[in-house]
N, C-alpha and C positions, 0 to 999 in steps of 0.2 A: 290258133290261139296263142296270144303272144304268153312268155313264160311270166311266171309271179314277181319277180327281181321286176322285170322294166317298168312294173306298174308301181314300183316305188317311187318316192318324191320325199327329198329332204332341202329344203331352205335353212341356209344358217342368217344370223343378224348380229353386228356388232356395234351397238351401241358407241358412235364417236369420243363420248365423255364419259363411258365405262370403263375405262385401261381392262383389257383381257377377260371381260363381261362375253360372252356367246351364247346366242339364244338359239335354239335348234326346232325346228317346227319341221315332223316327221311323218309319214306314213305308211306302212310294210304289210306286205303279205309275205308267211311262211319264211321268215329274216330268221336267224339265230349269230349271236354274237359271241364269241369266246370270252373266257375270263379276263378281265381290263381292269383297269384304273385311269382315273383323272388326278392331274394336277389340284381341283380346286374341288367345291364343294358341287354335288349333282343336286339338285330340285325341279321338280319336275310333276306330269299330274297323264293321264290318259284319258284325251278327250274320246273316242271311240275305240267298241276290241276289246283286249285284253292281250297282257304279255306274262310270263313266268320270268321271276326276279330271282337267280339266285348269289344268294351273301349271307356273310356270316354262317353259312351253315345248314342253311332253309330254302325253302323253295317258297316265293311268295307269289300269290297271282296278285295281278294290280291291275285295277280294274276302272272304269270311270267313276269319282268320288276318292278316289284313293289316294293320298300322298307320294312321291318319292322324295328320299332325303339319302342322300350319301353323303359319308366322310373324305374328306384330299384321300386318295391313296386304299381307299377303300375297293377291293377285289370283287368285280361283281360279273355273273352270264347274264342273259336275259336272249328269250327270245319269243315273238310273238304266237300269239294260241286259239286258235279255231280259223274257221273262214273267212271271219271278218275282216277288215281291214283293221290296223294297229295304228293308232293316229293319239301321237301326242306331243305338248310342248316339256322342254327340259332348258331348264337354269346350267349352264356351265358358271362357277363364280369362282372366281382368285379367293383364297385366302381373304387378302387384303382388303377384297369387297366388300366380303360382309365385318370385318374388323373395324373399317373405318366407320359406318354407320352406328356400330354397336358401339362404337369405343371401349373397346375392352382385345387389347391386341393379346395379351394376358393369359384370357380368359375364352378359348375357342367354343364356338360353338358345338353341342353335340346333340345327337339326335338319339333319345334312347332303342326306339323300332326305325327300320332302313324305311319302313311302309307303314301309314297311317291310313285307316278308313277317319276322314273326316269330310265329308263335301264342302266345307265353306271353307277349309285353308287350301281344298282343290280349286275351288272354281279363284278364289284371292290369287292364285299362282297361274292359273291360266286367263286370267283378266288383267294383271300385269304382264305377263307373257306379252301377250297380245298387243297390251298400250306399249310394252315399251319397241314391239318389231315395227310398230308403225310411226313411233314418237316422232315431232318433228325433231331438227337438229340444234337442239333447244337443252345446254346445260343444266338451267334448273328442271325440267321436266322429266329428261333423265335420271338424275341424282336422284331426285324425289322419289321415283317408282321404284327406284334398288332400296330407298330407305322404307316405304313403306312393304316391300317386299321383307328385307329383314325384321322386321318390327315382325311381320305378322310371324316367322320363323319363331322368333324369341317368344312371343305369345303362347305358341303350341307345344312349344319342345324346352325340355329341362336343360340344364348345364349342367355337363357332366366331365367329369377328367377320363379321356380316355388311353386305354393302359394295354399297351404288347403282352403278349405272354412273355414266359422266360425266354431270355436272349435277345428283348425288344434293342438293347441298348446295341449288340452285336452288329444284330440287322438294320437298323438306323443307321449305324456308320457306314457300313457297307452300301445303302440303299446310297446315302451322301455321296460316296465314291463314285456310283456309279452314273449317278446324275451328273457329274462332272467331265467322266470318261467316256462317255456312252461311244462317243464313235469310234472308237480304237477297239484293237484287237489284243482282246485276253481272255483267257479259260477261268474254268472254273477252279482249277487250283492256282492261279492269281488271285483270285479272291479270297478263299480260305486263308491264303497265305496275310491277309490284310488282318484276320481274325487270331487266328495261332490256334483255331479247330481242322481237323483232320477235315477230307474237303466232302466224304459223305457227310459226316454231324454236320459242317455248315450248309447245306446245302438243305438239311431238315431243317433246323432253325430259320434258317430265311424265309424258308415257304409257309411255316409254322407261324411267321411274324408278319409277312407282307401278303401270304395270300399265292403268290405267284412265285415260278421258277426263280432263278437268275437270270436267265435268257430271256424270258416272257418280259421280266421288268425292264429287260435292256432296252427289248424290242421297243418297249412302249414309251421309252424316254426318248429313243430316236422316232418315232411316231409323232411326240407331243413337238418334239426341234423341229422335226418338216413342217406341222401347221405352220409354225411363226416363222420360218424360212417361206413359208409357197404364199404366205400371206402377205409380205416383204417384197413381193415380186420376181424372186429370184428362179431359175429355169429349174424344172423337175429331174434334169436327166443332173443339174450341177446339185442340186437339193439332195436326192439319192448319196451319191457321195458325201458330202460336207457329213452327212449324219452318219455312215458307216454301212450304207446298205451295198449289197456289191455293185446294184445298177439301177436302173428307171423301172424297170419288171420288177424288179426283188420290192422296193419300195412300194411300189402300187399293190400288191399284194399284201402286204403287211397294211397300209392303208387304209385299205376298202376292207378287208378284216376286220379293222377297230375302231374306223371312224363312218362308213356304211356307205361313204362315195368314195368315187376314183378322187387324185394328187386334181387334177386337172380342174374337175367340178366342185373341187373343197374352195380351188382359189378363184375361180368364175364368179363365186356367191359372197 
């Protein structure tokens, strides 16, 4: 009997006239994923299954009928639950994507629950899902499905300001920093030293603010540089490096970790 991993199957889709738009179309037995973040906003819906969501503090089941909505930068596990198979579609979106629709660059969208029981902005998210993986290569068709895709966003969910705990302004800068440096080699008291807190306190405050270690975030900015490098064409043993990983193993591990394929099968698709 072959193991549970090989009977997994993940397709990703990137809309040509999307800039950084990624549609992920998923299916897992027995997968668990460590605590991550995205660059952009996650939306998403579970056509078959059920998976445990956890963020912010909770553990959510999400179910078919159900919402996903994450904020950029937002800390979340998740992994799939019972027999079944775990089959669903997920919005990767830029910032920028949903800004330009809404015109309101200002005014971010926020999502007050990470997870909505609602079946008709489920099945709305997996019926654009769907038009836009197969959409012809067609400008207006595309645009179109991302506007109506935020519209219905804006329909269901509030505008809200959303607010770090104390230290947010600390951990922001440092998060900055490290978006910047990611592939280079520094400790954790190079960083504290960036704050002028002792390097335990900074080191609470960060994780207090983002969710994640120091390292975990490092990790995962040199994670989100390799997509756009292995997507670029460029070789995974040279990709590894450029980002700060020690080699093509180190890299592929941290990977298939946080993105649920191998370096290899991310850039194939």
């Amino acid at each position: 009997m072959r193991p549970a991993q090989s009977r997994d199957r993940v397709a990703f889709a990137r809309p040509r006239f999307l800039d950084g738009v990624e549609l992920v179309t998923a299916s897992y037995r027995d997968r668990a994923f460590p605590v991550h973040t995205h660059d952009g906003y996650v939306v998403g819906t579970v056509i078959e299954g059920a998976e445990a969501l956890r963020v912010r503090g909770r553990t959510y089941t999400v179910s078919r009928g159900d919402a996903l909505l994450l904020h950029p930068h937002e800390p979340h596990a998740n992994r799939s639950l019972g027999r079944e198979a775990l089959r669903y579609r997920v919005f990767y979106l830029p910032v920028a994507a949903i800004a330009a629709p809404a015109r309101e660059e200002d005014a971010p969208l926020a999502f007050p629950s990470p997870v909505v029981s609602d079946p008709v902005l489920a099945h709305r998210i997996a019926a654009l899902h769907a038009q836009l993986s197969r959409a012809p290569d067609d400008r207006l068709a595309q645009q179109s499905a991302l506007a109506m895709l935020v519209g219905a966003l804006i329909d269901r969910t509030a505008r809200e300001v959303v607010r770090l705990p104390a230290g947010g302004d600390v951990a922001r800068a440092v998060r900055d920093w490290i978006d910047e440096h990611f592939a280079e080699d520094f400790g954790l008291a190079d960083l504290a030293a960036l704050t002028g807190l002792s390097v335990f306190r900074f080191a609470h405050v960060f994780k207090a603010c983002t969710g994640l270690s120091p390292m975990a975030y490092r990790n995962q900015c040199r994670v989100n540089a390799a997509r756009r490098l292995l997507l670029a064409g460029q070789p995974i043993a040279d990709v590894a490096l450029q980002v700060g990983f020690a080699d093509q193993s180190h890299l592929t591990r941290r990977f298939q970790r946080i993105v649920g394929v191998s370096p290899q099968r991310y850039r194939q698709q």
